[in-house]
N, C-alpha and C positions, 0 to 999 in steps of 0.2 A: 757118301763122300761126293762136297761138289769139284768138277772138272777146273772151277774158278776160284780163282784166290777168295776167300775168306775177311771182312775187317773184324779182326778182334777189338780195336779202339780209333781214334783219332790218329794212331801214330804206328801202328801194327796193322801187317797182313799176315795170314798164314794162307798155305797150300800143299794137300796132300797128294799122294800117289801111290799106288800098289803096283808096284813093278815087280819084274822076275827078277828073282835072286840068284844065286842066296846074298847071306846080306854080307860077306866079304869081297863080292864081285860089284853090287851098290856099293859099298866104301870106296874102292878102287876107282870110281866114277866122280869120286868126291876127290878123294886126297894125292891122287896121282897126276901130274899134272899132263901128261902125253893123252890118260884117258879124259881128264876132264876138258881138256881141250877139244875135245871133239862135240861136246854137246855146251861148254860156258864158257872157258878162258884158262886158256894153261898159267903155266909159272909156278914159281918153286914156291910151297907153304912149309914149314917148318914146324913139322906136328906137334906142335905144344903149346902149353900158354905161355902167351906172351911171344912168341913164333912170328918168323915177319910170315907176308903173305905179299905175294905177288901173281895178281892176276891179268894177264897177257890177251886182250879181246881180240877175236881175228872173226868177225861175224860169215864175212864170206865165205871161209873154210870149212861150217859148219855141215853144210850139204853137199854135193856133186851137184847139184843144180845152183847154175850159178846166175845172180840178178843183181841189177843196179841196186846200189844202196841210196834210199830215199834222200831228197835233200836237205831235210831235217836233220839225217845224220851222218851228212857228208863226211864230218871231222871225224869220224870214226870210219873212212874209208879203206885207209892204210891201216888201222890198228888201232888201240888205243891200251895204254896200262894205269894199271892202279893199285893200289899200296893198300895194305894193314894188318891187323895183328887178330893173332890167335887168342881168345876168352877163354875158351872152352877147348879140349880134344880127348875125347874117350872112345877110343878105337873099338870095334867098328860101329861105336849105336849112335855116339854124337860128336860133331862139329860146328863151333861157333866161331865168327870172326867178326872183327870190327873194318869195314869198310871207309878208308879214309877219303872223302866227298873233296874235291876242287875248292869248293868255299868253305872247308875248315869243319865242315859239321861231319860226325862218323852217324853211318847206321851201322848194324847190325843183322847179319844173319846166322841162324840157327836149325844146322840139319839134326833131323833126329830118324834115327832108324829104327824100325822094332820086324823082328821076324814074324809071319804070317803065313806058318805054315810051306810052300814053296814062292812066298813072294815077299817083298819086303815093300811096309808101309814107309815111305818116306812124309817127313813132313818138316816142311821149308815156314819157316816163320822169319819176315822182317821186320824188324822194329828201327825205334829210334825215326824214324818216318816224319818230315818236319810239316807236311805240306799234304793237303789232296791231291793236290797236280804229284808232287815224288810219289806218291802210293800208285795214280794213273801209272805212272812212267814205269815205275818197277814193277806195279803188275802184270803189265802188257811185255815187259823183257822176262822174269820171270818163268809165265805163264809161257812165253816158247822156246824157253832154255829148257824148261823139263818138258815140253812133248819130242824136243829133240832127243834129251838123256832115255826119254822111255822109247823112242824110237830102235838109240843104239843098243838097248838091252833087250828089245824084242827081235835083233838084227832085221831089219827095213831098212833101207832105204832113208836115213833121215831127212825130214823135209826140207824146204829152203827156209832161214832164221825171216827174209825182210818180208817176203810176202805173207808168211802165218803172223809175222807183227805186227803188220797192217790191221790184219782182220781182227785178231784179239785187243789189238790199244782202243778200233772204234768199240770193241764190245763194252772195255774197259771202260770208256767215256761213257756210256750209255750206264751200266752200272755204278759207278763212282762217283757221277754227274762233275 
């Protein structure tokens, strides 16, 4: 399993992770919005299809270590939200939702969980992906939203979101070209 998102096509990434479970304590990470908020974006999802979804970005909050937010992405300094709907929800092994984009286009994400013994495989696939640059962008947020989520479920100390995003989006440029 690589530590690095995956391109399954032109318009898809996946990315896996074997976290400590069990896998009701990963869903909680997923569906709860106080827990998910500590490693991606609170706000209230409405577990079902067709469910709105509101995701509440508060990047700073993410660590005790706290850092300027680069000026790429100032506008995300206070906050930022965003809208969409539920595809998928089958408690606790999968979560899909459609992410609705500023300029009208949705992608798509799809968690899926499978138990592994005392840990649980997560695997985060995005699709709908318009662009190599959007693939860059969401692999490098991504890629430090779950070393965050595997942080809070190994309790550590989760790290700071801007500076591990720095380092993974150059990784991402280098791999992604």
């Amino acid at each position: 399993m690589s530590e690095f998102g995956v391109v399954l096509s032109p318009s898809e990434i996946k990315f896996e992770r074997l976290l400590p479970g069990p896998i009701e304590r990963v869903w909680n990470y997923l569906a709860d919005s106080e827990m998910r908020g500590k490693w991606f974006a609170s706000g209230e999802m409405e577990l079902r299809e067709g469910g709105a979804v509101e995701l509440r970005f508060q990047h700073d909050n993410l660590s005790p270590t706290k850092e300027e937010t680069p000026e790429k992405y100032k506008g995300m300094a206070n906050g930022h939200i965003s809208h969409g709907r539920i595809t998928h929800c089958d408690p606790p092994r999968l979560l899909s939702f459609l992410w609705h984009e500023e300029n009208g286009d949705d992608t798509e994400m799809t968690f899926e969980l499978l138990p592994k013994g005392d840990e649980v495989l997560l695997t985060l696939t995005h699709t709908r992906l318009k662009s190599r640059e959007e693939m860059r962008n969401v692999a490098g947020g991504w890629h430090s939203h779950l070393a965050i989520l595997e942080d809070n479920l190994r309790g550590v100390t989760p790290r700071p979101f801007w500076s591990t995003h720095a380092v993974i989006e150059a990784e991402y440029e280098k791999r992604l070209g």
